[in-house]
DSSP file (Angstrom, degrees, kcal/mol; ACC not computed):
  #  RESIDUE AA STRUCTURE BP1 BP2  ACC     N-H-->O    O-->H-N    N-H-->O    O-->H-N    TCO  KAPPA ALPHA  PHI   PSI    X-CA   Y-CA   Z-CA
    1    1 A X     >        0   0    0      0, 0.0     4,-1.2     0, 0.0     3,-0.2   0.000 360.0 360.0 360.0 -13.2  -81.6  -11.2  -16.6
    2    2 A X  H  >  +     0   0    0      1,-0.2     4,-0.7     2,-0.2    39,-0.0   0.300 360.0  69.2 -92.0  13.6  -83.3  -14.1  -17.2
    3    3 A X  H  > S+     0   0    0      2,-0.2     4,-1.6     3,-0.1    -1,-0.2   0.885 103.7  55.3 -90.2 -52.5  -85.9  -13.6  -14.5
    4    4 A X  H  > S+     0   0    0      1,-0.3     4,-2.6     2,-0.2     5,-0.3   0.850 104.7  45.1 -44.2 -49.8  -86.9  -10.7  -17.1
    5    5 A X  H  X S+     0   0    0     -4,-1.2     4,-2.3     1,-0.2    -1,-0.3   0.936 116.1  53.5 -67.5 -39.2  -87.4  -12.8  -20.3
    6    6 A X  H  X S+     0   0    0     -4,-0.7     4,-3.2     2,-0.2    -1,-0.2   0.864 104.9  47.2 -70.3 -26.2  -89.3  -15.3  -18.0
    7    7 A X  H  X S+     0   0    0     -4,-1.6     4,-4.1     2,-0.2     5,-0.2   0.904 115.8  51.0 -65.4 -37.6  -91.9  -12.9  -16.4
    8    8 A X  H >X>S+     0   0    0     -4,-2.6     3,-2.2     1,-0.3     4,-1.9   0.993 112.9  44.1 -70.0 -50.7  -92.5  -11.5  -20.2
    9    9 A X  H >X5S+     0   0    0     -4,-2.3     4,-4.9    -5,-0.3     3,-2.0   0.907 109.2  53.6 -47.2 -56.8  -93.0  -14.9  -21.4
   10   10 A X  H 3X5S+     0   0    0     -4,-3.2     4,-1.4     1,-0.3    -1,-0.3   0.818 114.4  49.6 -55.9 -17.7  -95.4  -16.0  -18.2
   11   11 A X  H <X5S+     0   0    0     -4,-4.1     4,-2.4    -3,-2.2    -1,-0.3   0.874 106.4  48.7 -81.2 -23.8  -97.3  -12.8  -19.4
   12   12 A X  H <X5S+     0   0    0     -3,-2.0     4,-2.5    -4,-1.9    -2,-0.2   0.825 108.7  57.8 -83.7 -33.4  -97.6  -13.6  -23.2
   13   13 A X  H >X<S+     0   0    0     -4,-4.9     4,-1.8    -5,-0.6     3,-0.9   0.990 104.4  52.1 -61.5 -71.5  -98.8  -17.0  -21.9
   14   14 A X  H 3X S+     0   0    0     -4,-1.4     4,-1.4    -5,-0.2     5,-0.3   0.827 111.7  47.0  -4.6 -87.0 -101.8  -15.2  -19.9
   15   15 A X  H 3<>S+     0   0    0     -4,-2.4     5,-1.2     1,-0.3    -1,-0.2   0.512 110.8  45.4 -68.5 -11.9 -102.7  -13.6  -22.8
   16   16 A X  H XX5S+     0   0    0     -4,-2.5     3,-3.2    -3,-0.9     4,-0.8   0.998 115.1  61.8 -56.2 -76.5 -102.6  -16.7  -25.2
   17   17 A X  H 3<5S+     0   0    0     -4,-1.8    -2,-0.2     1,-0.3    -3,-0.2   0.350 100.9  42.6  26.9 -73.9 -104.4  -17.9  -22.2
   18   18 A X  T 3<5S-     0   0    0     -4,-1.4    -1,-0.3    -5,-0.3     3,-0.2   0.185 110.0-123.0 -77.4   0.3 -106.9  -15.8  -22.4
   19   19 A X  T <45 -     0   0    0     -3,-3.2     2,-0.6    -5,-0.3    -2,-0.2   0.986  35.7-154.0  35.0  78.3 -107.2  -16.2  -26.2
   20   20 A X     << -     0   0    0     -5,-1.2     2,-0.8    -4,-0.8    -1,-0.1  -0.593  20.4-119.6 -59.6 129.6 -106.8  -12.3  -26.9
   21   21 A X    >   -     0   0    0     -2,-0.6     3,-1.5    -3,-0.2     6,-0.5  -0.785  25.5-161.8 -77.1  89.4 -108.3  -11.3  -30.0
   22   22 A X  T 3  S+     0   0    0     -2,-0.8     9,-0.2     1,-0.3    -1,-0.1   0.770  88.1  57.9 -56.7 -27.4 -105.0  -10.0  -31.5
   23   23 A X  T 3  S+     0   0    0     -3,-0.1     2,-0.3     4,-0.1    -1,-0.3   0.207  89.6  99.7 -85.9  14.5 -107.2   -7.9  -34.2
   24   24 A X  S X> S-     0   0    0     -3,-1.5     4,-2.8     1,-0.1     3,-0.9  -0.810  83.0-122.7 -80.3 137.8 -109.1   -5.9  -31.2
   25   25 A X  H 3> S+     0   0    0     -2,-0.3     4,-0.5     1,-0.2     3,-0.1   0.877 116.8  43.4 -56.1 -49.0 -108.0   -2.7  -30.3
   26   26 A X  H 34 S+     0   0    0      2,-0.3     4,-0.3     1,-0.2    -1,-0.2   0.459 111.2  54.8-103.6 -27.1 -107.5   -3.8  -26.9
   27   27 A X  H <> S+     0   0    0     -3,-0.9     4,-1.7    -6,-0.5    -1,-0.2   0.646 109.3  49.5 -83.9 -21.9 -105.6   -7.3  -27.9
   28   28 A X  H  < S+     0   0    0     -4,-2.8     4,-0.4     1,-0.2    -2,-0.3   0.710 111.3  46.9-106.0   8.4 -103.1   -5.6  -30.0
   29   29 A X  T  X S+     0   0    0     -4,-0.5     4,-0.6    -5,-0.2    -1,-0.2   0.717 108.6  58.1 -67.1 -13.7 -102.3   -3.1  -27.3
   30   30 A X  H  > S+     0   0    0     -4,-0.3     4,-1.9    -3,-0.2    -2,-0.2   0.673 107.6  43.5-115.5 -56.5 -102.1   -5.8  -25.4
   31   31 A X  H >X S+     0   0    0     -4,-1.7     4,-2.0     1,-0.2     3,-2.0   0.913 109.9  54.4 -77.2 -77.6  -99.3   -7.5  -27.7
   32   32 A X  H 3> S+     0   0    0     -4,-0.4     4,-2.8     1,-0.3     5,-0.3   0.706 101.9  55.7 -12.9 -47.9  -97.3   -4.6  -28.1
   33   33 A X  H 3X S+     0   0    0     -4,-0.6     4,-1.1     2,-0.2    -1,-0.3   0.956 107.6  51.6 -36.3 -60.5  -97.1   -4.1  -24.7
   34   34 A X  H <X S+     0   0    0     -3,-2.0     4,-1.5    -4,-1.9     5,-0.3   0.883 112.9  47.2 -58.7 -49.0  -95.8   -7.6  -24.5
   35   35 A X  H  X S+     0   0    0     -4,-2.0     4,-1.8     1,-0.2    -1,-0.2   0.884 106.8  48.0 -87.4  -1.8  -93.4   -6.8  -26.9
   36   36 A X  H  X S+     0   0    0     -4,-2.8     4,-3.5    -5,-0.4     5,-0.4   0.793 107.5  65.7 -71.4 -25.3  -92.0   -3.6  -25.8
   37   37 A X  H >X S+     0   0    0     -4,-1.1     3,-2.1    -5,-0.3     4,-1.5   0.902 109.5  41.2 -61.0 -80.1  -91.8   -5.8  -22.1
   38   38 A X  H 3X S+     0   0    0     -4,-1.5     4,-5.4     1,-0.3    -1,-0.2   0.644 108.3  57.1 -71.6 -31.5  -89.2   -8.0  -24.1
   39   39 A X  H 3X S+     0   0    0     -4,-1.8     4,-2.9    -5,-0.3    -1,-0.3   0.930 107.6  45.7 -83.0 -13.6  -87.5   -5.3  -25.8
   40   40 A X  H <X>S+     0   0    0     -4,-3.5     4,-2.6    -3,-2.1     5,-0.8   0.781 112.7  61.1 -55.4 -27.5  -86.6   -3.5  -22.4
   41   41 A X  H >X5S+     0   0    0     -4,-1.5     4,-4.1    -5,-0.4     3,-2.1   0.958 104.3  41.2 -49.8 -66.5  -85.7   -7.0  -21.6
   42   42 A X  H 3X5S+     0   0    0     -4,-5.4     4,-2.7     1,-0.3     5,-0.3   0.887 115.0  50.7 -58.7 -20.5  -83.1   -7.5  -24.1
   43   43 A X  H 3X5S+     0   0    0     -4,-2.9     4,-2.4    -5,-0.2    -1,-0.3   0.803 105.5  55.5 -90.9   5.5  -81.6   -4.1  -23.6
   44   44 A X  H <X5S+     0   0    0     -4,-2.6     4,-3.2    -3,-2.1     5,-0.3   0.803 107.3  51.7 -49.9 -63.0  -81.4   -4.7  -19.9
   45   45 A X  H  X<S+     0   0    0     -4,-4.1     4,-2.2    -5,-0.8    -2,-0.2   0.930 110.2  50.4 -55.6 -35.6  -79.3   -7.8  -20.9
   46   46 A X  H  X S+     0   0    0     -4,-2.7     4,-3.0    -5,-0.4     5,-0.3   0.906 112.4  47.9 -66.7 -56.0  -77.0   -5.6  -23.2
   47   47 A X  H  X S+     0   0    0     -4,-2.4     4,-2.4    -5,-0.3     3,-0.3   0.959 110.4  46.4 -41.9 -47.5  -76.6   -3.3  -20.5
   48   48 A X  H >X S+     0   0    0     -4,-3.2     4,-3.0     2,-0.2     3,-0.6   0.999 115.7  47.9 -62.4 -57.8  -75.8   -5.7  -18.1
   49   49 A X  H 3< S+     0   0    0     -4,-2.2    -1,-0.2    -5,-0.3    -2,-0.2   0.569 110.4  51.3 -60.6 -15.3  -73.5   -7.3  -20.6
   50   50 A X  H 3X S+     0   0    0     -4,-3.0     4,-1.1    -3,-0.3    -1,-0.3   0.757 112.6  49.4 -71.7 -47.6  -71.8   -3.8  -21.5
   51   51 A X  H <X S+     0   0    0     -4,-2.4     4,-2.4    -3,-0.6     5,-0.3   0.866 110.7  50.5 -68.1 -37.4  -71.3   -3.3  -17.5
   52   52 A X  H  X S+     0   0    0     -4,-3.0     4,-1.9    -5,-0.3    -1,-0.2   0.845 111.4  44.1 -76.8 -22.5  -69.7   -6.7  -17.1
   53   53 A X  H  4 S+     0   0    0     -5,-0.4     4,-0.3     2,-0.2    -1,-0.2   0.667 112.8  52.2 -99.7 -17.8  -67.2   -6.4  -19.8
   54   54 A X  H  X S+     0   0    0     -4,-1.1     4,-0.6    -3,-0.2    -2,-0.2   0.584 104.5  57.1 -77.5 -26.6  -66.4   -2.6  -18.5
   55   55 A X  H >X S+     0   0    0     -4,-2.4     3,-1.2     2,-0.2     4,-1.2   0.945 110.6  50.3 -31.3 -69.7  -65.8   -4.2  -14.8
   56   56 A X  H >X S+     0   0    0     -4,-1.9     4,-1.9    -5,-0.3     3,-1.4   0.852 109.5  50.3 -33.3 -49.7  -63.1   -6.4  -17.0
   57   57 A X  H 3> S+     0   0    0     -4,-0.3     4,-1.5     1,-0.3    -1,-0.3   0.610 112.5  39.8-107.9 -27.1  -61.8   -3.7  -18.3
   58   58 A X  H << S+     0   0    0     -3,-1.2    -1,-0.3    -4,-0.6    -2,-0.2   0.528 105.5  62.6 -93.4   0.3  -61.2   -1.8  -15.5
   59   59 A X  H XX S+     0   0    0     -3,-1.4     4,-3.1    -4,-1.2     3,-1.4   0.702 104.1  55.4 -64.1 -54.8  -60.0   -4.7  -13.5
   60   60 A X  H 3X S+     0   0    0     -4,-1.9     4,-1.9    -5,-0.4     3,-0.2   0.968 113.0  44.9 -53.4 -54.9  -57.1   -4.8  -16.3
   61   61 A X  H 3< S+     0   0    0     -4,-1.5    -1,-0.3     1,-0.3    -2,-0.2   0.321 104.5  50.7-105.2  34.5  -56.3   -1.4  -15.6
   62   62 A X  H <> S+     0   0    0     -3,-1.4     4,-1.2     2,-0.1    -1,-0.3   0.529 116.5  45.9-105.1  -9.4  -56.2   -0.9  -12.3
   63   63 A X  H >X S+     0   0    0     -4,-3.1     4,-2.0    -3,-0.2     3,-0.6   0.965 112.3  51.8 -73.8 -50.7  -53.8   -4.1  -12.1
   64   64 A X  H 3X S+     0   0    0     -4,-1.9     4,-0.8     2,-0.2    -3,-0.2   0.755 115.0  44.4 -77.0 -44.7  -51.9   -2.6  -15.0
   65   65 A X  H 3> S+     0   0    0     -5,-0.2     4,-1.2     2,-0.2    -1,-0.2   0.700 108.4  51.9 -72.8 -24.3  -51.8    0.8  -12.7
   66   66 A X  H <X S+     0   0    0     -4,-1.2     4,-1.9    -3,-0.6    -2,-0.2   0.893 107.0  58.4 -78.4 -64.2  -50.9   -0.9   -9.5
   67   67 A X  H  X S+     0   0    0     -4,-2.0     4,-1.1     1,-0.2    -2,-0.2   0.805 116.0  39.1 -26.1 -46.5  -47.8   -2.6  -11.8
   68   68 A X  H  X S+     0   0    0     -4,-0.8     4,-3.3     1,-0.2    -1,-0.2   0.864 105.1  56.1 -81.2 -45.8  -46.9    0.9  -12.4
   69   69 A X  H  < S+     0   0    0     -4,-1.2     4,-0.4     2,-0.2    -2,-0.2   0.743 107.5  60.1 -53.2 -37.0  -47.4    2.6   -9.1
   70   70 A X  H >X S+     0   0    0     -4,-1.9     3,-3.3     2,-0.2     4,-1.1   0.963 109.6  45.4 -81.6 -67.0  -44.7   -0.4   -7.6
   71   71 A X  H 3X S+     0   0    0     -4,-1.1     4,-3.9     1,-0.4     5,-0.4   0.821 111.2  41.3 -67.7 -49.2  -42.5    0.6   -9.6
   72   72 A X  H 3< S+     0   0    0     -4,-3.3    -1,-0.4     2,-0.2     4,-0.2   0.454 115.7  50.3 -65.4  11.5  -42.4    4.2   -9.5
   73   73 A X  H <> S+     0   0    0     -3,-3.3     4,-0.7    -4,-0.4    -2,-0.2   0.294 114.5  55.4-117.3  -9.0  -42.8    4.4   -5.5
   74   74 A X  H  X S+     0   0    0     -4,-1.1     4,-1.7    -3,-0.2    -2,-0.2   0.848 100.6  52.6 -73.6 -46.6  -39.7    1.7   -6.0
   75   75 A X  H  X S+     0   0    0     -4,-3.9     4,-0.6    -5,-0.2    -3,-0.1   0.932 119.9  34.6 -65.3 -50.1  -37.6    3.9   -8.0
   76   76 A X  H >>>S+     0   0    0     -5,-0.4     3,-1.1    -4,-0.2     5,-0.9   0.929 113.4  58.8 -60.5 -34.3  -38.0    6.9   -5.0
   77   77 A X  H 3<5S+     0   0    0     -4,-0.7    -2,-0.2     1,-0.2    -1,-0.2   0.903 107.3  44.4 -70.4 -43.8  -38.0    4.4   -2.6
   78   78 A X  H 3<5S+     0   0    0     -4,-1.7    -1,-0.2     1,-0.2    -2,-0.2   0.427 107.5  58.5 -74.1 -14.7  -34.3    3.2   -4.0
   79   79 A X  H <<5S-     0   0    0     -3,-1.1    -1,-0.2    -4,-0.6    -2,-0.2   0.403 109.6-121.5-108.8   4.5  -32.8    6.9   -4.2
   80   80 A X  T  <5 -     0   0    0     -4,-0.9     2,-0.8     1,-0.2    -3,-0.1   0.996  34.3-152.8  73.9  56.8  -33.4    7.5   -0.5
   81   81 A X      < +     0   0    0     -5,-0.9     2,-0.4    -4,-0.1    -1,-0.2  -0.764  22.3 175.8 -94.7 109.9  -35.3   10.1   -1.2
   82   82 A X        -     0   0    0     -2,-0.8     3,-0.4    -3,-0.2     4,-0.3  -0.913  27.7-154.3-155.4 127.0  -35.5   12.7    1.4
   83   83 A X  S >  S+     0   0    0     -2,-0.4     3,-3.1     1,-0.3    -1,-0.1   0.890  96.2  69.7 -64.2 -37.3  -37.2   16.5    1.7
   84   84 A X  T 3  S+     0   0    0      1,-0.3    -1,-0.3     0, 0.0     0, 0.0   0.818  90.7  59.9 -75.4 -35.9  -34.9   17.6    4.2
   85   85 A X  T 3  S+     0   0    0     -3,-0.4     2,-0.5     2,-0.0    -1,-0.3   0.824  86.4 103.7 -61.3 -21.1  -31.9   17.6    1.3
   86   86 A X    <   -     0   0    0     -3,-3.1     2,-0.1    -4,-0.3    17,-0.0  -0.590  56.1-166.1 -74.8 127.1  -33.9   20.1   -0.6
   87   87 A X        -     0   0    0     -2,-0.5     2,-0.3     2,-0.0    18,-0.2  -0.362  10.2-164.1 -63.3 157.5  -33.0   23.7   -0.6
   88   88 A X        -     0   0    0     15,-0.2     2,-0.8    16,-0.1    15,-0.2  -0.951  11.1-145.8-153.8 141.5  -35.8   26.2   -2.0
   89   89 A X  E     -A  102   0A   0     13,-2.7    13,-2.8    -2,-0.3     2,-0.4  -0.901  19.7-134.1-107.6 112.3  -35.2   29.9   -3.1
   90   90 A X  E     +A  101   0A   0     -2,-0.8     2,-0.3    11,-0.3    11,-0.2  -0.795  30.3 175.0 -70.8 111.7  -38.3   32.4   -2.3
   91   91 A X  E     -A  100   0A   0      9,-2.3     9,-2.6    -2,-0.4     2,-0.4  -0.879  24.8-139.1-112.8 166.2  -39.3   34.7   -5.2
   92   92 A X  E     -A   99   0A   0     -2,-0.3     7,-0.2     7,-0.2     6,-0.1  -0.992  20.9-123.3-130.8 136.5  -42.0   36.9   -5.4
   93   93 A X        -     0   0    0      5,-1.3     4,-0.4    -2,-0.4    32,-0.1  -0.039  18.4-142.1 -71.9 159.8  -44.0   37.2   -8.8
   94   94 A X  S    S+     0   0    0      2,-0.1    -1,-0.1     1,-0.1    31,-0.1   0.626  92.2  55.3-100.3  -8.6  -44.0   40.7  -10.0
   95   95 A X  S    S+     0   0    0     29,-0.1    -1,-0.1    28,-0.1    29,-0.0   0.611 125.4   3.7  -8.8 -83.9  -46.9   40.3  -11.0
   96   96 A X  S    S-     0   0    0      2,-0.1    -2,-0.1    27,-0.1     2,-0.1  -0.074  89.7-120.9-147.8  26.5  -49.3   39.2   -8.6
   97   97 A X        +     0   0    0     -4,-0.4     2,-0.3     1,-0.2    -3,-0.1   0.182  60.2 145.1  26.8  18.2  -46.8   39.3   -5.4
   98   98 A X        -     0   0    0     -2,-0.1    -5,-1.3    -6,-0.1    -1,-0.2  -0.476  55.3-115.8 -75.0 125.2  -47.2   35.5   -4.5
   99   99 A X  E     -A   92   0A   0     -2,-0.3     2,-0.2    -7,-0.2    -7,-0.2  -0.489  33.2-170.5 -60.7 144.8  -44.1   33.7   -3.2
  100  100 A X  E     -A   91   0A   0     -9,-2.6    -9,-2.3    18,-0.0     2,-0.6  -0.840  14.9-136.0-119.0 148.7  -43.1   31.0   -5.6
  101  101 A X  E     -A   90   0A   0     -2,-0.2     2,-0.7   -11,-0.2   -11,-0.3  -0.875  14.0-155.6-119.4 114.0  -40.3   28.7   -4.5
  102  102 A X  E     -A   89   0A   0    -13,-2.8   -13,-2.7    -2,-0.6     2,-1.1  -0.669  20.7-115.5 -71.3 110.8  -37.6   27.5   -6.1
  103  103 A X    >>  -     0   0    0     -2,-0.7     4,-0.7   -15,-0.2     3,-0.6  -0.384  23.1-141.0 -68.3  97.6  -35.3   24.5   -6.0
  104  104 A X  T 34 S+     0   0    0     -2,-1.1     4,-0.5     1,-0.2     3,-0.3   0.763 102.4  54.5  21.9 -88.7  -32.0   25.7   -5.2
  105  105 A X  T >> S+     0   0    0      1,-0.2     3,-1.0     2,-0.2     4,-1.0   0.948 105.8  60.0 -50.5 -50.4  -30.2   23.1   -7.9
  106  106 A X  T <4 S+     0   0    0     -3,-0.6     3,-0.3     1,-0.3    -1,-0.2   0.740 107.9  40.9 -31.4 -77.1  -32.7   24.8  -10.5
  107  107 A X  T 3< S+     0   0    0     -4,-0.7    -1,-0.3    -3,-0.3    -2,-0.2   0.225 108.7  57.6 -63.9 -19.7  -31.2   28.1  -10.0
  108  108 A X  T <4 S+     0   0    0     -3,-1.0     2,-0.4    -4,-0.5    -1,-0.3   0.997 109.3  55.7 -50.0 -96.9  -27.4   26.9   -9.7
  109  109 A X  S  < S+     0   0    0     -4,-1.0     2,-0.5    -3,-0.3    -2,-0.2   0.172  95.5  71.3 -72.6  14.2  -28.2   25.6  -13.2
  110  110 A X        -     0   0    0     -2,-0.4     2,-0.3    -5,-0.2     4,-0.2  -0.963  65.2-152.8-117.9 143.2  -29.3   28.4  -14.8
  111  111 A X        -     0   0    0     -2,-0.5     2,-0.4     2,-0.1    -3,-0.1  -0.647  60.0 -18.7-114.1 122.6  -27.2   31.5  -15.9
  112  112 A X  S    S-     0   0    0     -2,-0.3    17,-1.2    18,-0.1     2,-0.9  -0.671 116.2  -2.2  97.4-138.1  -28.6   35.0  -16.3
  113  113 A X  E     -B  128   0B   0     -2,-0.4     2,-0.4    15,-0.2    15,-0.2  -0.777  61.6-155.8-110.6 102.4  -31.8   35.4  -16.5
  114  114 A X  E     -B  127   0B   0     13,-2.1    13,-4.5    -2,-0.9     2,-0.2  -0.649  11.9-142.9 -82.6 138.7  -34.5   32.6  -16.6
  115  115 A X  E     +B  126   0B   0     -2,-0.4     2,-0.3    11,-0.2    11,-0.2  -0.649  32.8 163.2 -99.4 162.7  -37.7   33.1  -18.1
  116  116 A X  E     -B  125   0B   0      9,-0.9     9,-2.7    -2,-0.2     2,-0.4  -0.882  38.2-117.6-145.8 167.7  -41.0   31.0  -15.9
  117  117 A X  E     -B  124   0B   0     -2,-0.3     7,-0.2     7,-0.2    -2,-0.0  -0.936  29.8-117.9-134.5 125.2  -44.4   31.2  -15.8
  118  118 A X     >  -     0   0    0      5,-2.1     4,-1.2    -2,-0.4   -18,-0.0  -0.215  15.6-148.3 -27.9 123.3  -46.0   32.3  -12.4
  119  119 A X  T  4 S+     0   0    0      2,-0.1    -1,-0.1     3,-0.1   -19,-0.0   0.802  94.0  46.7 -53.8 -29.1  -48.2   29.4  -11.2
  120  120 A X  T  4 S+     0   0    0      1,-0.2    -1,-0.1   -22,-0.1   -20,-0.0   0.999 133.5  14.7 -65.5 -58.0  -50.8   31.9   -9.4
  121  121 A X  T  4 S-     0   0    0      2,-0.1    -1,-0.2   -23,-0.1    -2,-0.1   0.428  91.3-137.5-102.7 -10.6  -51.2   34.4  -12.3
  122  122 A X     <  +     0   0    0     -4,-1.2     2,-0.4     1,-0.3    -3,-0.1   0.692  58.8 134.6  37.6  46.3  -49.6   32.4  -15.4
  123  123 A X        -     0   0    0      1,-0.1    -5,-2.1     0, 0.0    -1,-0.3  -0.854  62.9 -95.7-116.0 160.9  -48.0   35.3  -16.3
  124  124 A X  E     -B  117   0B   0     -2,-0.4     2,-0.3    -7,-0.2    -7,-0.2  -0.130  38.6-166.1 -57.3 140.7  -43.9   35.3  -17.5
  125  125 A X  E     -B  116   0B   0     -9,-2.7    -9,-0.9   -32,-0.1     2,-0.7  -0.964  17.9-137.3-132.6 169.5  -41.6   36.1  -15.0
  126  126 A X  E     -B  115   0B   0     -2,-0.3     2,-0.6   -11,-0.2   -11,-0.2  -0.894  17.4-162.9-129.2 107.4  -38.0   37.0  -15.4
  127  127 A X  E     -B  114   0B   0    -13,-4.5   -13,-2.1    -2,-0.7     2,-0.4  -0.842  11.6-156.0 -86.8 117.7  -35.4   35.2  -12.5
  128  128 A X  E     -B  113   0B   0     -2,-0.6     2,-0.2   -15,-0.2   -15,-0.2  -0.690  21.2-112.4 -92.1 135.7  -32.3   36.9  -12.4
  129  129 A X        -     0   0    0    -17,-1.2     8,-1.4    -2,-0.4     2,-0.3  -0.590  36.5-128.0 -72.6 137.6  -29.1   35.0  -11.1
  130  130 A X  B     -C  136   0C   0     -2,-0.2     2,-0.3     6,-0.2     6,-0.2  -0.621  21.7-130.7-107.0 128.9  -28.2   36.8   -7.8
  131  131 A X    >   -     0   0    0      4,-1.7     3,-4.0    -2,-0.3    -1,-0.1  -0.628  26.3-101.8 -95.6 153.8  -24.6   37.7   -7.9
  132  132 A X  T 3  S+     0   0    0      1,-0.3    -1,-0.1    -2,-0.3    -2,-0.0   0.400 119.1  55.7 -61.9   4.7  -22.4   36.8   -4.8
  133  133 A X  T 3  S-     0   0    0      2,-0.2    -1,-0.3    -2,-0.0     2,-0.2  -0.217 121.1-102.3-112.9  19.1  -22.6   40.5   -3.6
  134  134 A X  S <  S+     0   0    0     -3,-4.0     2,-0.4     1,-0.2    -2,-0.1   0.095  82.3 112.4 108.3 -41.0  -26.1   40.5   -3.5
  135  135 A X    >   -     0   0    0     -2,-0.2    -4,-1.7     1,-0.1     3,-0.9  -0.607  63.0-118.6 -73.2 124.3  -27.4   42.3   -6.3
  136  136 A X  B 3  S+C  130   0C   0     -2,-0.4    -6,-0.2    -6,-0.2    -1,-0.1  -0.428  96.1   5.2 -66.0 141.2  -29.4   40.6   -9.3
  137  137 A X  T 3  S+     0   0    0     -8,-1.4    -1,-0.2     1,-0.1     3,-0.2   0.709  99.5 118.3  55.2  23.2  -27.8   40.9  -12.8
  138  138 A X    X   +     0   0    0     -3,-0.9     3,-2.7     1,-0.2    -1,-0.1   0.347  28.7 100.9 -79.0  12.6  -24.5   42.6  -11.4
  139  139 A X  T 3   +     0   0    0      1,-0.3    -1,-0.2    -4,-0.1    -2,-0.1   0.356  57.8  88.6 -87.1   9.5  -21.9   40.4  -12.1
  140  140 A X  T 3  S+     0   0    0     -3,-0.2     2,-0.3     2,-0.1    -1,-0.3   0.238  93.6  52.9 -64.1 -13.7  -20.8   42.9  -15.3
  141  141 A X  S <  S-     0   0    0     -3,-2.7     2,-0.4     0, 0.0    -3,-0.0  -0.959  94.6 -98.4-121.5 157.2  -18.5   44.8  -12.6
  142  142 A X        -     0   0    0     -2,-0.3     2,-0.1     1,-0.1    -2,-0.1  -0.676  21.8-126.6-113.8 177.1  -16.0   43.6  -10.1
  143  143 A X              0   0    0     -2,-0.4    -1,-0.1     1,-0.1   -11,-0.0  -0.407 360.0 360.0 -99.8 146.2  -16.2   43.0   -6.8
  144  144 A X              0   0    0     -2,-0.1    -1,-0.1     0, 0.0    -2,-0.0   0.581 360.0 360.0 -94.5 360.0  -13.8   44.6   -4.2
């Protein structure tokens, strides 16, 4: 930035130089000029000094995110974590007929009727626990 402040300077020197008549219309456009030059300087130099200190700052938190990132991809890494174990239960919204899938264990742990909300259509949906003869939301009779 300091290439800036010098060019304005080498210009105000000119125009001393040239022993401007500051009370001429044409010498005090002349200065003004020169001093609008210097105030793009300095806010070039703010800028710059705003950018350098947002580099920092984002330095911190992509190191701060990388800190995080080992450790969560350590914690999966450490339960042996494997797709193949997952079961998934196909429903279809009632809704807007888009398969949704379900984890298995979900559906195990809940009893009755669970309420969701569709991802496609974000409208409620109602999962009914499938009774071991086939039927949702029989399990009120028994089975022969």
């Amino acid at each position: 930035m300091n290439h800036l402040y010098e060019r304005v300077a080498y210009l105000r020197g000119l125009a001393e130089g040239m022993e401007v008549d500051k009370s001429s219309k044409e010498g005090k456009l002349l200065v003004n000029i020169l001093d609008v030059l210097e105030d793009f300087a300095d806010a070039c130099s703010d800028l710059h000094d705003d950018v350098e200190d947002l580099d920092d700052y984002v330095e911190t938190i992509d190191e701060d995110l990388a800190i995080v990132e080992d450790e969560v991809f350590d914690e999966i890494e450490d339960e042996d974590y494997d797709e193949e174990d997952i079961d998934f239960v196909e429903v279809e919204c009632p809704n807007c007929n888009e398969s949704i899938y379900l984890d298995e264990d979900f559906m195990d742990h809940h009893n009755e009727e669970t309420e969701l909300i569709c991802p496609s259509c974000h409208e409620k949906i109602y999962i009914e626990e499938e009774c071991s003869c086939g039927e949702h939301g029989c399990c009120d009779h028994e089975h022969e």
